[in-house]
N, C-alpha and C positions, 0 to 999 in steps of 0.2 A: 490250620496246620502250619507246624513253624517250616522256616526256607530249608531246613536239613533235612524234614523229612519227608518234606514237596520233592528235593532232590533225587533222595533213597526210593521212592515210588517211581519219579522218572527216569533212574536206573533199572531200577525191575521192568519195566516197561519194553528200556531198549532190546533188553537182555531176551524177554519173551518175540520181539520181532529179528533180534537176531537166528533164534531157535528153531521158527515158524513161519516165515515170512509169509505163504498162504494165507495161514489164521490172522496174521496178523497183517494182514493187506500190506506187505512191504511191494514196494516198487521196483524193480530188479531191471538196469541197464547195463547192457554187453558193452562199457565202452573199450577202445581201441589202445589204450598206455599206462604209466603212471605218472603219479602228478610228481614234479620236481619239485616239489614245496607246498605248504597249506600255508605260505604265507606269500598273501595276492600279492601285494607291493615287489616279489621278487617272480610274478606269474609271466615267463614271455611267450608261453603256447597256448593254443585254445587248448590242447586235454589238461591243463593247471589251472586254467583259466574256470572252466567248467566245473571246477571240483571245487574252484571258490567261490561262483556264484549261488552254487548252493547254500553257503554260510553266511556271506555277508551283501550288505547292502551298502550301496552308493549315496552322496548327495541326491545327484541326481541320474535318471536311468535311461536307456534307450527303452522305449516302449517295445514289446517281445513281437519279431517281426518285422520290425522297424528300423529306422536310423533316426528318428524322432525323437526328442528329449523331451522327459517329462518329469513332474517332482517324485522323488524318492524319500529319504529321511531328511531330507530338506524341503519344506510344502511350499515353499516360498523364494524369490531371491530376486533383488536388484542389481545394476549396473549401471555404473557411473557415465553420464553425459560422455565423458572423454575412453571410456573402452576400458579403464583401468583399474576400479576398484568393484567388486562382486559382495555383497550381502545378503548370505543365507540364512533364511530362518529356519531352525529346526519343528521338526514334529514334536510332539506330547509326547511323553507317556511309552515310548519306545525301550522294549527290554531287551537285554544282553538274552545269550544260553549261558545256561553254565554245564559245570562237570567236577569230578570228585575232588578236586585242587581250588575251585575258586564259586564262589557265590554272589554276584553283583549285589553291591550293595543299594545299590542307584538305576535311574534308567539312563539312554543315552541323554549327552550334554555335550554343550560345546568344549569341554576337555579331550574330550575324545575325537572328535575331527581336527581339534589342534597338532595331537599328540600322530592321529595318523599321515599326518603331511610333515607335518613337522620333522618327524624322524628320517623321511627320506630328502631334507632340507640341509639338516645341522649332522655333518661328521661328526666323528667323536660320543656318539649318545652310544649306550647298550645295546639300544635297538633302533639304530640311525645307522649314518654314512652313505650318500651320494653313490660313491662308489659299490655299494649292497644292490643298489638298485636300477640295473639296465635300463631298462626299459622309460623310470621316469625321467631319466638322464639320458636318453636318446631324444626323448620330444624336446628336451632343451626348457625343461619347466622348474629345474633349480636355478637357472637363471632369469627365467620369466619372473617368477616367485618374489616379489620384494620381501613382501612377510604376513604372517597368519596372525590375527587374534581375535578375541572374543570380547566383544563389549559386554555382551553376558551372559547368561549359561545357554540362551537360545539361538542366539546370532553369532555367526563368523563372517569374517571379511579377509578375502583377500585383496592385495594391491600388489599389482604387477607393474612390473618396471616399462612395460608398452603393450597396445592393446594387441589381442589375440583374437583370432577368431574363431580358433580351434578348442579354444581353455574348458567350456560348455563340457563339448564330447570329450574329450579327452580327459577330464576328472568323472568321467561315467564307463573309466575302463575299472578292468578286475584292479590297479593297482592304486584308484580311488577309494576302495572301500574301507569301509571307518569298521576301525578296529577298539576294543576296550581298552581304554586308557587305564581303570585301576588292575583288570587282569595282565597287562603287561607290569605295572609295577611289581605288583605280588612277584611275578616270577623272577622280576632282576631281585628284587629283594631274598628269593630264595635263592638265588643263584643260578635258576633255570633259566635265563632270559631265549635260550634257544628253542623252547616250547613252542613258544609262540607260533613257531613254525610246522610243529606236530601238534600241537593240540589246541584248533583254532576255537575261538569263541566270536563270532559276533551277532547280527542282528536277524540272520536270514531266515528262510523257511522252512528249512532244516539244520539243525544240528547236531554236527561231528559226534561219532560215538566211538571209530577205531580203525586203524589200518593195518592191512598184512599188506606188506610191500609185493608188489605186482600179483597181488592175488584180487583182493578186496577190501572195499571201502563201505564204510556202513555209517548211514545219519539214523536220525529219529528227527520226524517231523517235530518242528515248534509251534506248538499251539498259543503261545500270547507273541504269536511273529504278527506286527503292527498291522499288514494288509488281510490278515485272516481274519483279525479282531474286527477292523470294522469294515470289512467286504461280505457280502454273501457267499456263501459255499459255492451255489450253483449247483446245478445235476451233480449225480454220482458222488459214487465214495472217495474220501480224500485218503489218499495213500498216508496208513502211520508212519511207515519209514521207506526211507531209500537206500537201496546198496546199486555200487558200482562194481559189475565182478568184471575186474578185468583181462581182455581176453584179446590178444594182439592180431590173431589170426584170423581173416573176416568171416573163414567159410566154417572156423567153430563158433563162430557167435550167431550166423546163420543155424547150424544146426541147436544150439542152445536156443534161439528163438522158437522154433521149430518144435522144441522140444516140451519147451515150457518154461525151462530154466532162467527165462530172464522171460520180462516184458517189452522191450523195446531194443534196439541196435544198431554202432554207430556204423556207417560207413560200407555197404555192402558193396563187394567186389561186382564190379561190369557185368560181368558175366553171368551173375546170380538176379540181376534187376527182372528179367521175365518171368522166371519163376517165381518170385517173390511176388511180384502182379497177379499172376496166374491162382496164387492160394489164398481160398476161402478166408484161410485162417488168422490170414497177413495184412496188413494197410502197408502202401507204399509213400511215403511223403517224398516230394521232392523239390528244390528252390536253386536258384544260378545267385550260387554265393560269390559275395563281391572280394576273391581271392585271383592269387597268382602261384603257379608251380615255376620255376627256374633253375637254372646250371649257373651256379655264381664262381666266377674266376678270380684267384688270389689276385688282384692290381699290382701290389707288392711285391711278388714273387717271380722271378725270371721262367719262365718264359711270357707267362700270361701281364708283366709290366709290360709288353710288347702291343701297342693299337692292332698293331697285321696280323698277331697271332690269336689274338682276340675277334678278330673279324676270321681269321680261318674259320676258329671253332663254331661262330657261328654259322658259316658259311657250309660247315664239313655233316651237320647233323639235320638230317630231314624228320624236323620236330613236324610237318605233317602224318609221315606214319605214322611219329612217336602218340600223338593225338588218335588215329586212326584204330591203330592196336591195342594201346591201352585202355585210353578213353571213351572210345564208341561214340554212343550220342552225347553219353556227360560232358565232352571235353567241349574247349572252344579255343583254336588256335591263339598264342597269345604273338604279338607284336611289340610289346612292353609291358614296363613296370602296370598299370593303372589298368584296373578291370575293366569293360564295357558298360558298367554298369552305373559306373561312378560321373558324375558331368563333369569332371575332367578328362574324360576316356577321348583320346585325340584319333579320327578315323581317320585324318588321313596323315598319319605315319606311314611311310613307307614299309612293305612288308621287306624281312629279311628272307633272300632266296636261297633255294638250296642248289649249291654250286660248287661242285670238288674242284673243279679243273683251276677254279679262284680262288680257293681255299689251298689247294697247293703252291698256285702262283704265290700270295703270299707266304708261305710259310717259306719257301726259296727267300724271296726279297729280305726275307728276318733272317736267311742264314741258316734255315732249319730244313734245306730241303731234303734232308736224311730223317727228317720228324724229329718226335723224343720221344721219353719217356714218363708216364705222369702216376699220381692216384688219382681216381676217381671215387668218392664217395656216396652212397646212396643210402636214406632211409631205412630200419631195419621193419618199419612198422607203416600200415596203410596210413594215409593222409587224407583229410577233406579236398587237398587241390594237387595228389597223387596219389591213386589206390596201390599202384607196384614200384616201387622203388625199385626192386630191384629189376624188373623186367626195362622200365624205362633204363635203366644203366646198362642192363647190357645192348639193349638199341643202341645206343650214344656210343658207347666203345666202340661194336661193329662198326659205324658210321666214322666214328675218327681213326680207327685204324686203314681205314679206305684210303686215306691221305700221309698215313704216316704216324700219327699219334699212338704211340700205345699206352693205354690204362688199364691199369690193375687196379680193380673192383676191391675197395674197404668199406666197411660197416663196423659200427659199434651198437651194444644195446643202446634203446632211445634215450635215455639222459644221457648216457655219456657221449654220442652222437651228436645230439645238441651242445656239449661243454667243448666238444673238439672244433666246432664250426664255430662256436661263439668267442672259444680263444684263437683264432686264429690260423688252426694248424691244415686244415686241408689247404689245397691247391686247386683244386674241382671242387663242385661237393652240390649236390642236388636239396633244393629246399624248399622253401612255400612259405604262403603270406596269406591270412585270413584277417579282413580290416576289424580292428574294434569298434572302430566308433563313425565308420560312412565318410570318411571325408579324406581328400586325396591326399593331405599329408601323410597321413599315415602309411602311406604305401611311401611316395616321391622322397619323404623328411627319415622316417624311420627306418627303410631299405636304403637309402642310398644317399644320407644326407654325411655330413663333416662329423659330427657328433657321432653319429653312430656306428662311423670305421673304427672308433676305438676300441683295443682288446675287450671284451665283453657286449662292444652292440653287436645290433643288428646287419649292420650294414657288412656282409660277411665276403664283400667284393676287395671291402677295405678300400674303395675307390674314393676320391676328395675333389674337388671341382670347385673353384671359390666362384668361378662364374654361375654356375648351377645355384651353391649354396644362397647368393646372394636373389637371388629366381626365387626360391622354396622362401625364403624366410622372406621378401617381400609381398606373397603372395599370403603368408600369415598374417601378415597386421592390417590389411584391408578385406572389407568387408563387401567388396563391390566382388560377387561373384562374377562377373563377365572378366572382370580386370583379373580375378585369379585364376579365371579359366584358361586366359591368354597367357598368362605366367607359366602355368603350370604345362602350358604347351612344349612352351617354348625349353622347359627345363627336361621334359622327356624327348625332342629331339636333340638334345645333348644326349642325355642317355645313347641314343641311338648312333651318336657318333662315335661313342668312347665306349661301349659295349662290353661294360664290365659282367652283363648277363647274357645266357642264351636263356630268351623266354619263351616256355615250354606251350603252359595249356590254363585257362580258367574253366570253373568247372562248376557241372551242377550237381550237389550233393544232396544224396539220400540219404534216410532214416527210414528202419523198420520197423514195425508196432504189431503185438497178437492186437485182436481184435477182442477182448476184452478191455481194455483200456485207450483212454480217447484226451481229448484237449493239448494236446502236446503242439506248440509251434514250430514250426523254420522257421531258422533265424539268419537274417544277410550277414550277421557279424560270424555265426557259429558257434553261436552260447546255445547250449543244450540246459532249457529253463526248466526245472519239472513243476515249480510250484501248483500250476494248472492241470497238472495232470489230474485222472480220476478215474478207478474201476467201473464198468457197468456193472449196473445189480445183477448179484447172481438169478440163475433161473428157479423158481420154487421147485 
């Protein structure tokens, strides 16, 4: 059969599990938002993040479950005596998806792990610029980066300008993933190069068939996806496709569960965890994700440039009930940036108390002891490390109004919620952090490092500490964990003196599943995998 009308049948195909998803054993999850892009390299949330792992694959990946690295489309790779040069070898025989615009003509090669790093290296390209890409410009990996190439179509080498120790996990995030080099060109060639972004192609275990913006997302399973071909099935039916019906409200994606209407579902509200236990019908999963929820304070911005005013707020809000009411048993009071879970988690950080009567004392000393005025902003949508935004804010209002503070309560739908904290504009503003890749920079470097107070990171405190920065980045280029655990200590009680956060709660997050369908993991990162998922056989 020629490749057009291999295609034309894999269209009819999707088209029949869009239809019937029943008949056509499609896999149906309630997740929680939309994805701000189908293109990973610009992915900074796990619900964007998730929608790309279903499509593409990494060098190399965290095992599902895990913070463990293991080979991905690279089966192979070296590392130079001195820390600084990496040689991947590629897999066989690894196929693209395709779709109604483009046909690979080739399997992957090292063109295409060139072209996907590369682009987020060299400004100026169609589908480049530094600047496009948060996230890989927060870890500070265009600078690490010396340069990429391929000695030949199976190997890539990088050479960084000093060793890393984080370089491993952190090209095994969603913004690793190797994308088609000749399907990007086709589309600058056609003048579509913004495709890219709506209509992904790469290597994963399902692929992309179509999006209704906040409604639904629909893959078709890839049957020549490289770990299908030479793994065993295993029990059960393998789902032929996947849809995401997206569904922002926890207690309709409970009732959708409930109902039938989906298989599985992210993030059920506190309050529903017993009942959900309780039914026959239900499996309850649940893991203490290596996350953080916080109240980040503009550093920038008058009043909160202020250290006194900044230790008010913390001082003004009894993030214990806020844990208490919200989070029930999920929650775990937080003390800082750095989960529990992570071995740079430092116990004996001093806890911050709750204290008005010192919370007012300073805000007099600041000059403010008539309060002010502020916004406060919250989440419009549940979180893995906050199910209520909005109830958590209006705790924290009550609580600072007690001393004087008064906030008024802003929200935006979730992408633009996210575009307002990432540019810069709140003053308050309620947020969270779920680690990609296990390793404490990612919290200490990416929340709250020099690189990433810039308009567009992460670091949404916009806070900058060259003593700190100098902490964090040496505790990168040695590999002597005890030496970077000490580092990393010493860099979160900075933190705690300059209090550019109130930190809230870590948390353990659920997922719900009917009880026909099974294999699904928890994951510490909060990548929602399906590729293992499978129906049990119906009953005769």
């Amino acid at each position: 059969m020629s490749a057009a009308r291999r295609y034309c049948a894999a269209l009819v195909a999707g088209l029949l599990v869009a239809a019937d998803p029943a008949a056509a054993r499609t896999f149906v999850f309630c997740s929680e938002g939309s994805p701000e892009s189908f293109d990973p390299a610009r992915a900074t949330t796990t619900t964007t993040m998730n929608v790309a792992w279903q499509v593409y694959d990494t060098l190399v990946e965290f095992a599902p479950g895990t913070t463990t690295i293991r080979p991905a489309l690279a089966e192979s790779w070296t590392v130079s005596e001195d820390g600084r040069t990496y040689l991947f070898a590629l897999r066989d025989g690894v196929r693209f998806h395709h779709n109604a615009r483009f046909i690979p003509s080739r399997t992957l090669n090292a063109e295409d792990v060139v072209f996907s790093f590369t682009r987020q290296l060299s400004p100026g390209q169609p589908l480049g610029g530094t600047q496009e890409f948060t996230y890989f410009h927060d870890l500070g990996l265009a600078e690490l980066i010396e340069a990429i190439d391929a000695p030949d179509s199976r190997h890539i080498r990088f050479r960084l300008r000093e060793a890393d120790t984080t370089f491993l996990a952190n090209i095994a995030q969603a913004f690793g993933a190797i994308l088609s080099a000749e399907y990007a060109a086709a589309l600058t060639a056609a003048g579509a190069a913004d495709d890219l972004a709506r209509q992904p192609i790469g290597t994963g275990p399902f692929a992309f068939e179509s999006y209704r913006p906040d409604q639904v997302l629909r893959y078709r399973a890839f049957s020549e996806h490289w770990r299908r071909v030479n793994e065993p099935a295993g029990p059960g039916e393998r789902p032929d496709g996947l849809v995401f019906a997206i569904t922002p409200n926890a207690a309709v994606r409970l009732t959708k569960l409930r109902a039938g209407e989906c298989h599985a579902m992210a993030f059920p509200a506190t309050g529903d965890l017993d009942a959900i236990r309780a039914d026959p019908e239900l499996t309850l999963l649940a893991l203490a994700e290596l996350n953080v929820a916080y109240l980040a304070l503009n550093t920038t911005r008058p009043p909160f440039d202020d250290v006194r005013v900044r230790r008010a707020v913390n001082l003004a809000i009894d993030r214990q009930a806020i844990v208490a009411g919200v989070y029930g048993a999920a929650g775990i009071l937080a003390q800082g940036p750095v989960p529990p879970g992570l071995w740079a988690f430092d116990p004996d950080l001093p806890a911050v108390p709750f204290d008005r009567a010192e919370a007012q004392r300073l805000l007099a000393e600041a000059g403010l002891a008539d309060g002010f005025d502020t916004e406060l902003w919250y989440p419009p949508v549940s979180r893995p490390y906050n199910p209520d935004g909005r109830r958590v804010a209006d705790m924290i209002r009550a609580d600072l109004a007690q001393v004087g503070i008064r906030a008024e309560l802003v929200t935006r739908p979730w992408n633009a919620y996210r575009a307002a904290l990432y540019g810069g504009m709140p003053s308050l503003m309620l947020y969270g952090w779920t680690s990609d890749n296990g390793d404490p920079d990612n919290f200490l470097n990416v929340l709250l490092g020099c690189k990433a107070a810039q308009p567009g990171g992460a670091n949404l405190a916009r806070w900058c500490d060259p003593v700190y920065e100098r902490l964090v980045e040496a505790a990168r280029r040695t590999g002597d964990r005890a030496q970077r655990q000490q580092l990393y200590r010493r860099a979160q009680g900075l933190v705690r003196a300059a209090m550019p956060w109130v930190p809230l709660a870590h948390t353990q997050v659920h997922l719900a599943l009917r009880g026909e369908v099974f294999g699904f993991t928890m994951d510490p990162l909060g990548r929602h995998l399906f590729e293992t998922v499978r129906f049990r056989p119906l009953p005769p």
